[in-house]
GUDOTOR-373935 format. One line per 8 residues: their letters; for each residue x, y, z of N, C-alpha, C. Coordinates in steps of 0.2 Angstrom, whole numbers, plus 5000, padded with zeros to 4 digits. Example, Ala and Ser with C-alpha at 12.3 -4.5 7.8 and 13.67 -1.06 7.14 Angstrom:
! GUDOTOR-373935
AS = 5066:4972:5039:5062:4978:5039:5066:4984:5039 | 5064:4989:5035:5068:4995:5036:5064:5000:5039
! end
This chain:
! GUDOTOR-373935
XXXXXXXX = 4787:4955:5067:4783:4950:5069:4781:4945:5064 | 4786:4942:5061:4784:4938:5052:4781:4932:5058 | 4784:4931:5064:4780:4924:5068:4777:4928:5073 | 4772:4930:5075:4770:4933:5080:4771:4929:5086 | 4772:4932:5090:4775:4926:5097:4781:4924:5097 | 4785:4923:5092:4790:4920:5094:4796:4924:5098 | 4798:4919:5105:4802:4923:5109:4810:4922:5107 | 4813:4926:5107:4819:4927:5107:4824:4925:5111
XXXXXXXX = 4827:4918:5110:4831:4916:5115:4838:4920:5120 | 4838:4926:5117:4841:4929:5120:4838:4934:5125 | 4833:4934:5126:4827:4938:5131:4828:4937:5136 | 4830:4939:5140:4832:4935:5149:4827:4940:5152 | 4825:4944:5149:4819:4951:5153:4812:4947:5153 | 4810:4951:5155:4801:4954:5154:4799:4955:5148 | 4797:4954:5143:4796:4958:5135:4792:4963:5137 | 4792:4967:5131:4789:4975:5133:4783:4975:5131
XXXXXXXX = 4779:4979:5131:4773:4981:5128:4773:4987:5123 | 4769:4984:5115:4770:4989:5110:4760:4991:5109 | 4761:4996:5111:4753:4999:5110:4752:5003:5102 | 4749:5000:5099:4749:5004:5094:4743:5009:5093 | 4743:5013:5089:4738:5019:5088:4737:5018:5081 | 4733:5018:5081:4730:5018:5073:4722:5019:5070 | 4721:5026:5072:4716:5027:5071:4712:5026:5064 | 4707:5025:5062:4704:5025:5053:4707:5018:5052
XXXXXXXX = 4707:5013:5054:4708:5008:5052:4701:5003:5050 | 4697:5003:5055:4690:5002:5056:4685:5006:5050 | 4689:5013:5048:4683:5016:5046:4685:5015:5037 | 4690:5012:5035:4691:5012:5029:4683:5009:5025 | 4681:5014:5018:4676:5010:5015:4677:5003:5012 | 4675:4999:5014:4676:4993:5014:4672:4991:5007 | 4668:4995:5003:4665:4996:4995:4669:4997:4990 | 4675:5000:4993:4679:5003:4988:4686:4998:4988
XXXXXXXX = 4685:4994:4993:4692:4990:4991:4690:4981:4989 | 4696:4980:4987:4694:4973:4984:4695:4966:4991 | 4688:4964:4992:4689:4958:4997:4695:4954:4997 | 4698:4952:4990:4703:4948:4990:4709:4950:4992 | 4710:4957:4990:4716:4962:4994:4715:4960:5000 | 4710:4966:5003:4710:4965:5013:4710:4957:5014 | 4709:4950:5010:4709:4945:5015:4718:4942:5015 | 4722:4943:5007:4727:4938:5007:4732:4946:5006
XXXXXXXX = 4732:4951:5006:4738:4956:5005:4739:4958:5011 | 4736:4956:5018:4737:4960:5023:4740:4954:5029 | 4744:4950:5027:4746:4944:5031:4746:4945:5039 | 4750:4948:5038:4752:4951:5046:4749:4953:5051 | 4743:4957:5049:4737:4959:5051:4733:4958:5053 | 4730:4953:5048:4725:4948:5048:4725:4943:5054 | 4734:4941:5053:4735:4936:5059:4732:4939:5065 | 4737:4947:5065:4735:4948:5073:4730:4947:5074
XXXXXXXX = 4726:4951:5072:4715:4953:5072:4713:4945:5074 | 4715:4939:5070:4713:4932:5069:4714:4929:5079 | 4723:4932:5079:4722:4929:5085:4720:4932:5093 | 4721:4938:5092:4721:4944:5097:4716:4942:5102 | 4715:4945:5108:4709:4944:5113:4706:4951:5110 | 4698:4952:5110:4695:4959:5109:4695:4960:5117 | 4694:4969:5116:4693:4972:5122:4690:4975:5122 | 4687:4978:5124:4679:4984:5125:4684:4990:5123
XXXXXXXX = 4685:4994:5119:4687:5001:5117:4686:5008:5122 | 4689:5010:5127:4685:5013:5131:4684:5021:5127 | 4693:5021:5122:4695:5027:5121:4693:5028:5113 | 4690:5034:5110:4689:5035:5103:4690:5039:5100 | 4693:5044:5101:4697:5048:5099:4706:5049:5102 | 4709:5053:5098:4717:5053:5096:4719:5056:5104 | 4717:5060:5107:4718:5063:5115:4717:5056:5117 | 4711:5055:5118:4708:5050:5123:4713:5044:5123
XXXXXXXX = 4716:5041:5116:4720:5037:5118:4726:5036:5120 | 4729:5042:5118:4735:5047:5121:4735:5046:5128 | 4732:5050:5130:4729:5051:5138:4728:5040:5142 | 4726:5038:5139:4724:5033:5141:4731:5028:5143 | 4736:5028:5137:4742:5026:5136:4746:5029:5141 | 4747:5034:5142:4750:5038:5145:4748:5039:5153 | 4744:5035:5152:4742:5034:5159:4742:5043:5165 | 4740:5046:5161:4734:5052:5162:4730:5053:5165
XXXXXXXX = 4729:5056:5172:4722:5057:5175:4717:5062:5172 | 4719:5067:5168:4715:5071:5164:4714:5068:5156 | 4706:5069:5154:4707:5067:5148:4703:5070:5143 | 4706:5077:5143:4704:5083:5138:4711:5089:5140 | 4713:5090:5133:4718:5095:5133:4724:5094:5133 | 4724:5088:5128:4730:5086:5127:4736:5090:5125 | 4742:5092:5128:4744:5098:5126:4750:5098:5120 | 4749:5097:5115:4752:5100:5109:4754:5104:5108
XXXXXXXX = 4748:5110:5107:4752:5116:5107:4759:5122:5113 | 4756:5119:5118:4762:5119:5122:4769:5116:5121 | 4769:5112:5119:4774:5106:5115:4779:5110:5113 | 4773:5117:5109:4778:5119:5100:4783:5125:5104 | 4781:5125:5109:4783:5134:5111:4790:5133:5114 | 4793:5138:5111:4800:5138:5115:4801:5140:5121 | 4807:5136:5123:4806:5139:5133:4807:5144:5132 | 4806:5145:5139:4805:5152:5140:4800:5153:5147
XXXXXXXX = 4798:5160:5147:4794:5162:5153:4788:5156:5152 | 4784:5154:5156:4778:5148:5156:4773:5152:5155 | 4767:5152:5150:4761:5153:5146:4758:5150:5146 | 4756:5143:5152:4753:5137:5150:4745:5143:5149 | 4740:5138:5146:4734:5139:5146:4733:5145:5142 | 4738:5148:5136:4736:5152:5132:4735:5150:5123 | 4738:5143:5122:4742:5141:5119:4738:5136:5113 | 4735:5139:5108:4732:5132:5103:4736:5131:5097
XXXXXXXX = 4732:5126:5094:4737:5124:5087:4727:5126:5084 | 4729:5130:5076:4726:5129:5073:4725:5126:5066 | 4719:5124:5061:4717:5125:5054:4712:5127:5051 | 4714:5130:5046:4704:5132:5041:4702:5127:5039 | 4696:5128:5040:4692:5121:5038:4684:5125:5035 | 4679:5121:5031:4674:5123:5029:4670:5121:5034 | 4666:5125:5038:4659:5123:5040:4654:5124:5037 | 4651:5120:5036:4643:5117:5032:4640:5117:5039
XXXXXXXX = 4635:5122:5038:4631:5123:5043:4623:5122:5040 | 4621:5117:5042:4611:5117:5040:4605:5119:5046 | 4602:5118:5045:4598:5118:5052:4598:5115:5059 | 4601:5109:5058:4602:5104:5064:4609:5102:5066 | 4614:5104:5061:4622:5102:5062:4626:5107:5059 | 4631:5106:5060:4639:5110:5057:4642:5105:5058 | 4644:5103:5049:4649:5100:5048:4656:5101:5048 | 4662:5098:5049:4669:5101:5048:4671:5098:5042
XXXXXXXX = 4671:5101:5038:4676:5098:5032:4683:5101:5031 | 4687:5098:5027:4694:5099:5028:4695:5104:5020 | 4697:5108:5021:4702:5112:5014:4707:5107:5012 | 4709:5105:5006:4712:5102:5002:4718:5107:5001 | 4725:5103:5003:4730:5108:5003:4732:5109:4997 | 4728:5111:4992:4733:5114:4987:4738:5118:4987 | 4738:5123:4983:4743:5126:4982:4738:5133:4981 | 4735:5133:4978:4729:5140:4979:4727:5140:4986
XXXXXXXX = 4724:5136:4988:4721:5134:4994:4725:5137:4998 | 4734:5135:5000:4735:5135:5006:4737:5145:5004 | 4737:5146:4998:4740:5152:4997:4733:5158:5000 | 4728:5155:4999:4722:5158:5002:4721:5158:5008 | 4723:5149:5012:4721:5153:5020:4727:5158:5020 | 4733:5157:5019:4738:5164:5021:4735:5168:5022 | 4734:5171:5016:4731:5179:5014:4725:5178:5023 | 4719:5176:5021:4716:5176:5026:4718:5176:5033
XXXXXXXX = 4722:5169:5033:4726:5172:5042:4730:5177:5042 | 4733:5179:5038:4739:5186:5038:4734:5191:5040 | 4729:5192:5039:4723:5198:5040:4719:5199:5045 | 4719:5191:5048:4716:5189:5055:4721:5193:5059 | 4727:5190:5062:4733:5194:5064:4731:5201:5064 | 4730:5203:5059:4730:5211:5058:4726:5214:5061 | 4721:5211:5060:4714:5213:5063:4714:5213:5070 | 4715:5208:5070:4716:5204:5079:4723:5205:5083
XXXXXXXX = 4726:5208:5080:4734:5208:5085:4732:5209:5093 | 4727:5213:5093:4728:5215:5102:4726:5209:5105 | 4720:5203:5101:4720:5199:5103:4723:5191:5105 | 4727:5191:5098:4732:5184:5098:4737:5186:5092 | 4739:5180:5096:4747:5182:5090:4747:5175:5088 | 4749:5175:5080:4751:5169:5077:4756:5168:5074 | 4759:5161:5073:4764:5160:5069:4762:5151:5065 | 4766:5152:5060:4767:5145:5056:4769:5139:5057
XXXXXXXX = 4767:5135:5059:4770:5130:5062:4774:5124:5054 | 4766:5123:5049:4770:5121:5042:4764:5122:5040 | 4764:5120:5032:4758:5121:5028:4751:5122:5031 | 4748:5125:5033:4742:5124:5035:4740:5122:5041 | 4744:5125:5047:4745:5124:5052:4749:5128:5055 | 4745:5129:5062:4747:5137:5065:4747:5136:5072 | 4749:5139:5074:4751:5141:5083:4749:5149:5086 | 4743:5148:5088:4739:5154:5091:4742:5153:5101
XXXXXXXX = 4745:5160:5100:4747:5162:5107:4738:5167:5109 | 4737:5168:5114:4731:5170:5117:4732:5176:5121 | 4731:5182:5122:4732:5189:5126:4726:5191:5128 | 4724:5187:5135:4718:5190:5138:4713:5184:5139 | 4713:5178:5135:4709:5173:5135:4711:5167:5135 | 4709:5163:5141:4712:5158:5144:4710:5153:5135 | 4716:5145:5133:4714:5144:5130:4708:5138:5131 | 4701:5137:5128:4697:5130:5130:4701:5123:5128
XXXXXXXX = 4699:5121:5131:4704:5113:5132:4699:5107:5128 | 4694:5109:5127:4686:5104:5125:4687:5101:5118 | 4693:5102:5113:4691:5100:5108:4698:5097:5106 | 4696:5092:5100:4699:5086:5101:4704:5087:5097 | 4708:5083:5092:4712:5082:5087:4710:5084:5080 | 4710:5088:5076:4706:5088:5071:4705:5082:5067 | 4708:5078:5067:4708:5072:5064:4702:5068:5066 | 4701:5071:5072:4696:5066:5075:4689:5069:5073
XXXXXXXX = 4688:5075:5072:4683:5078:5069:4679:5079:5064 | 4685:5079:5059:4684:5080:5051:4677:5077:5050 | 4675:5079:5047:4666:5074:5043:4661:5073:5049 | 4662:5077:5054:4657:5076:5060:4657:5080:5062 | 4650:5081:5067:4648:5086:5068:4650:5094:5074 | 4650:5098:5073:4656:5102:5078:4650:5104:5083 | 4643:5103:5083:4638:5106:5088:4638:5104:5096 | 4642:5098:5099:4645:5096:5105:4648:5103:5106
XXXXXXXX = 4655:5104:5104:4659:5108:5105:4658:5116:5102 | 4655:5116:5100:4650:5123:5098:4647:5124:5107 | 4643:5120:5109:4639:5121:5114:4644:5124:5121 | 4648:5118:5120:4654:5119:5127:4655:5127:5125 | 4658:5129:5117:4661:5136:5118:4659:5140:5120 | 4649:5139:5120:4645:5146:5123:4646:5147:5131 | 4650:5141:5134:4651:5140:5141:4654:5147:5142 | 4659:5147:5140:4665:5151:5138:4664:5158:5133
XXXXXXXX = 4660:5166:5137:4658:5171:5134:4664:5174:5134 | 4670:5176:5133:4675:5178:5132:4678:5176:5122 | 4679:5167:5125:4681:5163:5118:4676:5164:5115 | 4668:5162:5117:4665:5162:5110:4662:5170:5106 | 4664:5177:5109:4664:5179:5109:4668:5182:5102 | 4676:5179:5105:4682:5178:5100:4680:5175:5094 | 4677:5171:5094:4679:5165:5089:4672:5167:5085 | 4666:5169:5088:4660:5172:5083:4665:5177:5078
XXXXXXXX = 4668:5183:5079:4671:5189:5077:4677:5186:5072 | 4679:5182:5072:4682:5177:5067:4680:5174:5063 | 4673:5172:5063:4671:5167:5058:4666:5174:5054 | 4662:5178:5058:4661:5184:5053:4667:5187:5048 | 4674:5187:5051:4678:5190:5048:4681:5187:5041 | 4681:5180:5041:4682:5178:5037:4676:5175:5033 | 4670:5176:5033:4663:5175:5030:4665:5180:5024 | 4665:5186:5027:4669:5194:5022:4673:5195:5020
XXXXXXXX = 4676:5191:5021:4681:5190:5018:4683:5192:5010 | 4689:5197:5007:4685:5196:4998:4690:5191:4996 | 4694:5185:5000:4696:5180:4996:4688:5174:4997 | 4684:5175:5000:4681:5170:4999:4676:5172:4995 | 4673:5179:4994:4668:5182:4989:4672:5177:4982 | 4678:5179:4983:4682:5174:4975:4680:5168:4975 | 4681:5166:4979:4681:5159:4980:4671:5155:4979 | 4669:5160:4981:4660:5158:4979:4660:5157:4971
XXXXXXXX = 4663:5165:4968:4663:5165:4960:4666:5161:4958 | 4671:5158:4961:4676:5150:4955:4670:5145:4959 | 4666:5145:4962:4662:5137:4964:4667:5133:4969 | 4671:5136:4974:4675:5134:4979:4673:5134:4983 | 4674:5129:4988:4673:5131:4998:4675:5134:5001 | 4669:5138:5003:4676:5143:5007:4678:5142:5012 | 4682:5148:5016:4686:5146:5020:4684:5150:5026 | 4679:5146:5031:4674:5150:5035:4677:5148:5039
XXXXXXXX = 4681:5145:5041:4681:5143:5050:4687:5141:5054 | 4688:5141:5059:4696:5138:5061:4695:5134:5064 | 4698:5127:5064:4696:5122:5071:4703:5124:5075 | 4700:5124:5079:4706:5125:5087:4706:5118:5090 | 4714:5115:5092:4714:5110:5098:4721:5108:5100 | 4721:5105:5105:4730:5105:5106:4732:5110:5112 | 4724:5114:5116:4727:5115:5123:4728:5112:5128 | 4730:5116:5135:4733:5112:5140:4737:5110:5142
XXXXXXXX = 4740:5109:5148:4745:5107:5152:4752:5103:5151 | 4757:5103:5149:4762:5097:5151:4761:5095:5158 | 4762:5088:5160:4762:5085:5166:4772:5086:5169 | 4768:5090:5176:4776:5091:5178:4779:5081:5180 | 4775:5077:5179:4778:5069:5182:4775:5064:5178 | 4779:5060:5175:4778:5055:5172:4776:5051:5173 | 4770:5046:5172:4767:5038:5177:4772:5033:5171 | 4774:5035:5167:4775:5032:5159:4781:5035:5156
XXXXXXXX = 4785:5031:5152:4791:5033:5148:4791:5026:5144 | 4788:5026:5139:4788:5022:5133:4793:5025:5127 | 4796:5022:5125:4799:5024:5117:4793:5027:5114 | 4794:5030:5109:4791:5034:5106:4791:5034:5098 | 4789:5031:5091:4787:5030:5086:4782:5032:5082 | 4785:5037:5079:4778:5042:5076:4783:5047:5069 | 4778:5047:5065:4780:5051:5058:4775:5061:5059 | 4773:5060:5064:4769:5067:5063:4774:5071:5065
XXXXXXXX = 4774:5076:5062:4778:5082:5067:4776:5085:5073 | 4770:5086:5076:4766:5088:5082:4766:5084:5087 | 4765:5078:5086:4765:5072:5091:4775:5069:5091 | 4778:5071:5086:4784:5069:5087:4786:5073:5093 | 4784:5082:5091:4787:5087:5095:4784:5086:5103 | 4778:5083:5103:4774:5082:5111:4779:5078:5112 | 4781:5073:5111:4784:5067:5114:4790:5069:5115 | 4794:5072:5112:4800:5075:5116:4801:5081:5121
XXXXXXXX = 4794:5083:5120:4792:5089:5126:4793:5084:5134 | 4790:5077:5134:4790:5073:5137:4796:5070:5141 | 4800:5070:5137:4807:5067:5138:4808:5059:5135 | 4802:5060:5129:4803:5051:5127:4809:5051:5122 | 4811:5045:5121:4815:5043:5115:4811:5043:5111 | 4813:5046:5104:4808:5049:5099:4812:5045:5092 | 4807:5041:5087:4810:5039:5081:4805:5039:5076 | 4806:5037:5071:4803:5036:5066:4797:5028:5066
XXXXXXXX = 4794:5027:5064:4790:5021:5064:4793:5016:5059 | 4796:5018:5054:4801:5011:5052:4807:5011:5055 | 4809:5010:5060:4813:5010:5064:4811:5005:5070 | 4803:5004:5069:4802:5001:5077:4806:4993:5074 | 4805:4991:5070:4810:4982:5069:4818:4984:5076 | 4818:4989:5074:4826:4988:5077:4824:4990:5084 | 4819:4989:5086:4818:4993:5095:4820:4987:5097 | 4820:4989:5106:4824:4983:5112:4817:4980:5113
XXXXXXXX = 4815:4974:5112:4810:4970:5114:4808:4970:5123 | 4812:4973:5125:4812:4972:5132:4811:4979:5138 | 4808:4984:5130:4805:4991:5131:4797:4992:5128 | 4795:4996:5134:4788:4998:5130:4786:5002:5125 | 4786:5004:5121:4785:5005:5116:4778:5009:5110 | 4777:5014:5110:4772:5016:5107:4771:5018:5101 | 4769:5016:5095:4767:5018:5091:4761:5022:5087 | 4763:5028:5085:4757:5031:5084:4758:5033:5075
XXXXXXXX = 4752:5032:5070:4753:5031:5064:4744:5033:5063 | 4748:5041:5059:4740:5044:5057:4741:5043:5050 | 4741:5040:5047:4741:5039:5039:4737:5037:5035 | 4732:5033:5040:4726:5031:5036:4721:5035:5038 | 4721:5037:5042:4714:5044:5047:4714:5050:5042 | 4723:5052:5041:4723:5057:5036:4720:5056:5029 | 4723:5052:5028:4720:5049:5021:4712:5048:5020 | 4710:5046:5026:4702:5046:5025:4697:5052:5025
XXXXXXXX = 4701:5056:5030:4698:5063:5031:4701:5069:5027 | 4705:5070:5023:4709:5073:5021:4705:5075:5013 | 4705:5069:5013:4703:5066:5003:4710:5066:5000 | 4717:5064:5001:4723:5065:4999:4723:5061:4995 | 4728:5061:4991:4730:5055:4985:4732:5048:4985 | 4734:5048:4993:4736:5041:4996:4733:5035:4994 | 4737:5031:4990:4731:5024:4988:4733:5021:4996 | 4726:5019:4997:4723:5015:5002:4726:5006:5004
XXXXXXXX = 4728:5004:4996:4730:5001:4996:4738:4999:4998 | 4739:5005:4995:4749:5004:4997:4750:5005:5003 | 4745:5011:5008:4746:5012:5014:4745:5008:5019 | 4739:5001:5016:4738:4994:5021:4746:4992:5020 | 4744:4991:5013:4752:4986:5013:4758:4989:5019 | 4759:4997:5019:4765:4997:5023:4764:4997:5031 | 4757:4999:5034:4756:4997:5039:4755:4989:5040 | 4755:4984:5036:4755:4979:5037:4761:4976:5037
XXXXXXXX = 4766:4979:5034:4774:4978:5035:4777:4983:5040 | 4776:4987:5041:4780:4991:5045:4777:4991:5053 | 4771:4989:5054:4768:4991:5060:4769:4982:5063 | 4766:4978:5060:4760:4970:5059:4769:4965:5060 | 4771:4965:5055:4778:4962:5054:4786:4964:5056 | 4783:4969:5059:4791:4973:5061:4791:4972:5069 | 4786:4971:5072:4787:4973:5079:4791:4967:5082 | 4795:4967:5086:4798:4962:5087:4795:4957:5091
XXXXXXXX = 4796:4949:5090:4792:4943:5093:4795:4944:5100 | 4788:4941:5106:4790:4942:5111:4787:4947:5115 | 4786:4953:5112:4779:4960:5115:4774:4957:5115 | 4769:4960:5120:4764:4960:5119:4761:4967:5116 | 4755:4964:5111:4755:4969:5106:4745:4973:5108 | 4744:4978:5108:4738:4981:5108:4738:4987:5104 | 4731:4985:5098:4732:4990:5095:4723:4993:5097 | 4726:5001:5096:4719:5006:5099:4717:5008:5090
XXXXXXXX = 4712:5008:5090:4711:5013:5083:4704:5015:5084 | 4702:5019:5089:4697:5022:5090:4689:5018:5088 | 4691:5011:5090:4684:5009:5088:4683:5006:5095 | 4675:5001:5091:4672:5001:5098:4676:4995:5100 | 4681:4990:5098:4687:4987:5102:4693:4987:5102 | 4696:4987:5105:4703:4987:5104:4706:4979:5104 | 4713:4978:5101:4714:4970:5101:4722:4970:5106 | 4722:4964:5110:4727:4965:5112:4731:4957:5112
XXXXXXXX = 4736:4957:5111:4740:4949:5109:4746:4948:5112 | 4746:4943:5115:4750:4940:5120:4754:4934:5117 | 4760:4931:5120:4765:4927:5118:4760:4921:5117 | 4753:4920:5120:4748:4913:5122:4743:4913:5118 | 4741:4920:5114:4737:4921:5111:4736:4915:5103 | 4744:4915:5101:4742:4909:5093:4742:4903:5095 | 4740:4901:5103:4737:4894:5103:4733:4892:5104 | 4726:4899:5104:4721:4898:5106:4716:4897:5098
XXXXXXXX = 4718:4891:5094:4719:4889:5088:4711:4887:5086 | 4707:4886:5090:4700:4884:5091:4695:4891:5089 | 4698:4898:5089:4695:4904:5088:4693:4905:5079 | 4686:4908:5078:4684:4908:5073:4688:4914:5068 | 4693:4913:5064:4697:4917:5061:4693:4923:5057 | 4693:4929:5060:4692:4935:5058:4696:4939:5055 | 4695:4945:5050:4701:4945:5047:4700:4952:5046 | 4703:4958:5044:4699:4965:5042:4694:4966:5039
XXXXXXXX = 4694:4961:5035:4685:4966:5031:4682:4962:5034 | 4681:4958:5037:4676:4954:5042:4674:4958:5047 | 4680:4962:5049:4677:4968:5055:4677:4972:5052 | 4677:4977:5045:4676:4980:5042:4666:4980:5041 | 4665:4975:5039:4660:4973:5035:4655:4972:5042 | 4659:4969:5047:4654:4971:5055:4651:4978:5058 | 4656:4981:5055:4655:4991:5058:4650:4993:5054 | 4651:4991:5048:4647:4993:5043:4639:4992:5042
X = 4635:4988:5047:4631:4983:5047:4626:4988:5049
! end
């Protein structure tokens, strides 16, 4: 998109629609980066945001949006972890993705904080899931999906479909979803007798004496259903392993996100790009700034001229830009940290 809007004389179609996902764009600390960066580093971006129409954000979370795009009549239980399982006999409704995370629990909330994957870290949740397993075998079965991520099969108890993305959680409060569980006396039954177990844990007694977080909790999500019909068949662009793996559960065309420059303009097209969600919720090493720059080249400047473009990033608008949008030249130029520095008011 170096011109955004410009049509390709060889287009004889319809152009396509490119919906982008990009969650944590909105919630970058806008204190911590330099104004003059977000105004003149981020070209391609800035234009979009400058010319786009805003749109009331219906969707705010990473399901929600999925579900929305996809043109979904359900909109909880996005099924991921279905995704991972090999064919075979059908087990729908057994099936989560998990990770250990710290719950900070005070008098009025429980926080979800994220364990930092080191290399002690991830070496610690093992020990502690390998013992879960043991303890719990009649209950569930687990396997490894990668670092610090798991695939809970369920024996006896339906899986809850109520909880969202972990990404969409991190740093906020799990007492919604707490509540729903107690709906559910079987699972919260389950999952009280795991969070004890891993309270007593003697890697976490270690881990109080080094002055470490422990490792109290699992967040669960990613259950539910594959849709046996599709309303939607968009290409598919994404770097995560989980959403790449859903997306060919689907039967989409699956690629990489620098890849999208080369997509057919005259296809619909979804890109999903958790890089800065992670990096904010994570605490990873990721500069902030190299990760604008490459979404601002790879996402902003790649898409091809001639799409209509809508980007979701879980705030309270979404923006969406059309071939007619850069001649509406009379609009008061807005630019990221301007809507940065809006949120944050």
């Amino acid at each position: 998109m170096a011109q955004i809007g410009e049509i390709s004389g060889l287009i004889q179609v319809m152009p396509g629609r490119v919906e982008i996902v990009l969650p944590g764009l909105f919630e970058l600390p806008v204190e911590e980066l330099e104004s003059d960066f977000l105004r003149s580093e981020l070209p391609h971006l800035n234009q979009f945001l400058s010319q786009a129409n805003v749109i009331s954000g219906k969707s705010r979370n990473i399901d929600a949006i999925i579900f929305e795009i996809l043109r979904w009549e359900q909109t909880v239980g996005l099924p991921l972890a279905q995704a991972l399982v090999e064919p075979g006999p059908p087990h729908t409704g057994c099936y989560l993705l998990f990770q250990a995370v710290h719950l900070r629990a005070d008098m009025q909330n429980a926080i979800v904080l994220p364990i930092e994957w080191s290399q002690q870290n991830l070496s610690d949740i093992n020990i502690i899931i390998k013992d879960l397993q043991d303890m719990f075998n009649v209950d569930f079965d687990i396997d490894i999906v990668a670092d610090g991520l798991y695939l809970m099969k369920l024996n006896g108890v339906s899986a809850p479909q109520h909880y969202p993305h972990i990404l969409s959680v991190l740093g906020k409060t799990a007492n919604p979803y707490i509540e729903q569980t107690r709906e559910n006396l079987p699972w919260y039954r389950l999952t009280s007798e795991i969070q004890m177990f891993m309270h007593q844990h003697a890697v976490n007694q270690q881990r109080l004496q080094q002055g470490l977080a422990t490792i109290n909790s699992l967040w669960f999500w990613g259950a539910g259903q594959l849709p046996k019909t599709m309303l939607s068949n968009p290409d598919w662009y994404c770097d995560d392993l989980v959403l790449t793996r859903f997306a060919k559960s689907l039967g989409l065309a699956v690629r990489r996100i620098s890849q999208i420059a080369d997509s057919d303009p005259a296809v619909d097209s979804v890109v999903v790009d958790l890089r800065l969600i992670e990096a904010l919720k994570t605490g990873s090493d990721s500069s902030l700034d190299q990760l604008l720059r490459e979404v601002d080249r790879e996402l902003f400047e790649s898409v091809p001229g001639g799409c209509s473009i809508r980007l979701r990033a879980g705030f309270e608008y979404d923006f969406e830009w059309t071939t007619v949008s850069k001649l509406k030249f009379w609009r008061k130029k807005k630019s990221l940290v301007d809507w940065l520095e809006q949120s944050s008011r």
